[in-house]
N, C-alpha and C positions, 0 to 999 in steps of 0.2 A: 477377467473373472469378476463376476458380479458376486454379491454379499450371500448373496443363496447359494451359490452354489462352493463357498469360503468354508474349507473344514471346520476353521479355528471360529466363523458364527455360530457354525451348526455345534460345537462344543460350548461356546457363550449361550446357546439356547438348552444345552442340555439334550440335543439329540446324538451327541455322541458323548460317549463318558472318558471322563479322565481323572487323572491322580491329582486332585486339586491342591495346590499351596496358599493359596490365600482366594479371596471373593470382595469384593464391593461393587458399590453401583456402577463406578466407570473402569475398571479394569480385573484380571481373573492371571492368576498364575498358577500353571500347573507341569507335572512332569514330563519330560521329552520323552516318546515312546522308541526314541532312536537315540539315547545318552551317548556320548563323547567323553565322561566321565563319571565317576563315581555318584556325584549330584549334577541334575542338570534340569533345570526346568526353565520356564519361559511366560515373561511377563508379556502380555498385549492387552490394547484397550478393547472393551466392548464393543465400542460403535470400529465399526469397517474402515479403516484406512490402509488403501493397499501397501504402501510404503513410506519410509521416511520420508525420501524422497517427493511423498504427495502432500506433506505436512505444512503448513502454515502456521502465522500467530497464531492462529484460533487454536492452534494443538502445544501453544507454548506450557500450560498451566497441566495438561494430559504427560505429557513428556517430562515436562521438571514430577510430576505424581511417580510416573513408573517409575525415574532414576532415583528417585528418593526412599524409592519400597526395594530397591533393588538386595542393598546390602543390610536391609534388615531382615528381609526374608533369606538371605544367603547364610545370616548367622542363625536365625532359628534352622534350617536346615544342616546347623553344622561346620558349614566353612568360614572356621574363627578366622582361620591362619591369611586368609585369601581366597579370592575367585577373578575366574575372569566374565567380563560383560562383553555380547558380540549383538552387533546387528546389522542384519544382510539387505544390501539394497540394492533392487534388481537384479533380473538376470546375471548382467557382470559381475555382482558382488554374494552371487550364491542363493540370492532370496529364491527359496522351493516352492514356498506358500508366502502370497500375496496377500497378507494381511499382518500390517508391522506387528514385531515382535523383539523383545529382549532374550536373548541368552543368558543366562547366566551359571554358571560353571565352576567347579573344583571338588577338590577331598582327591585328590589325586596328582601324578605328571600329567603336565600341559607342554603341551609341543611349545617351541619357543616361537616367540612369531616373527 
C-alpha cells in the first residue's frame, strides 16, 4: 500500500473526516470508528510509516512523541483510573491499516490479556 492510497493519509490530509483528539505538525489522534471500548481513539504520525516494524532511529524522537501524548490525551479524555496502549504489527499481529498507529483504550472491562 502506497501513501495515497493510506486511509489514515487521506484523514491527515483532511479528505476524510474524523473525530479529532488532538493535531500538531507531526502527529494527529483521533476516534476509532470501530471502538473496543468506551474511549478509544488512535494516535499515528503524519508522515506514512507502514509499521513499527518499518521504523528506524530516525523514528526514535516521533515514537518517544506519540508514547509521551499517549496518557495525556487518555486523561483529558477521561481514563483517570487507566487505559490500555496496543499496536498491531503486521499481518500476524492484526495490523488492518498499514500505517503505524497507537491504540489506546478504556472507561470500561478490558478482556484480560
Amino acid at each position: 500500500m502506497t501513501a495515497q492510497d493510506c486511509i489514515f493519509c487521506k484523514i491527515v490530509a483532511g479528505e476524510i473526516p474524523s473525530r479529532k483528539v488532538y493535531e500538531d505538525e507531526e502527529v494527529l489522534a483521533f476516534h476509532d470508528i470501530r471502538p473496543v471500548a468506551p474511549v478509544h481513539f488512535m494516535i499515528i504520525p503524519k508522515a506514512h510509516v507502514a509499521s513499527l516494524a518499518d521504523c528506524t532511529e530516525a523514528h526514535r524522537d516521533l515514537l518517544g512523541r506519540i508514547l509521551l501524548l499517549a496518557p495525556r490525551l487518555a486523561r483529558e479524555q477521561g481514563l483517570t483510573s487507566g487505559f490500555r496502549t496496543m499496536i498491531n504489527t503486521g499481518r500476524g499481529g492484526g495490523q488492518e491499516v498499514f500505517h503505524l498507529h497507537v491504540h489506546v483504550f478504556g472507561g470500561g472491562p478490558l478482556r484480560p490479556m
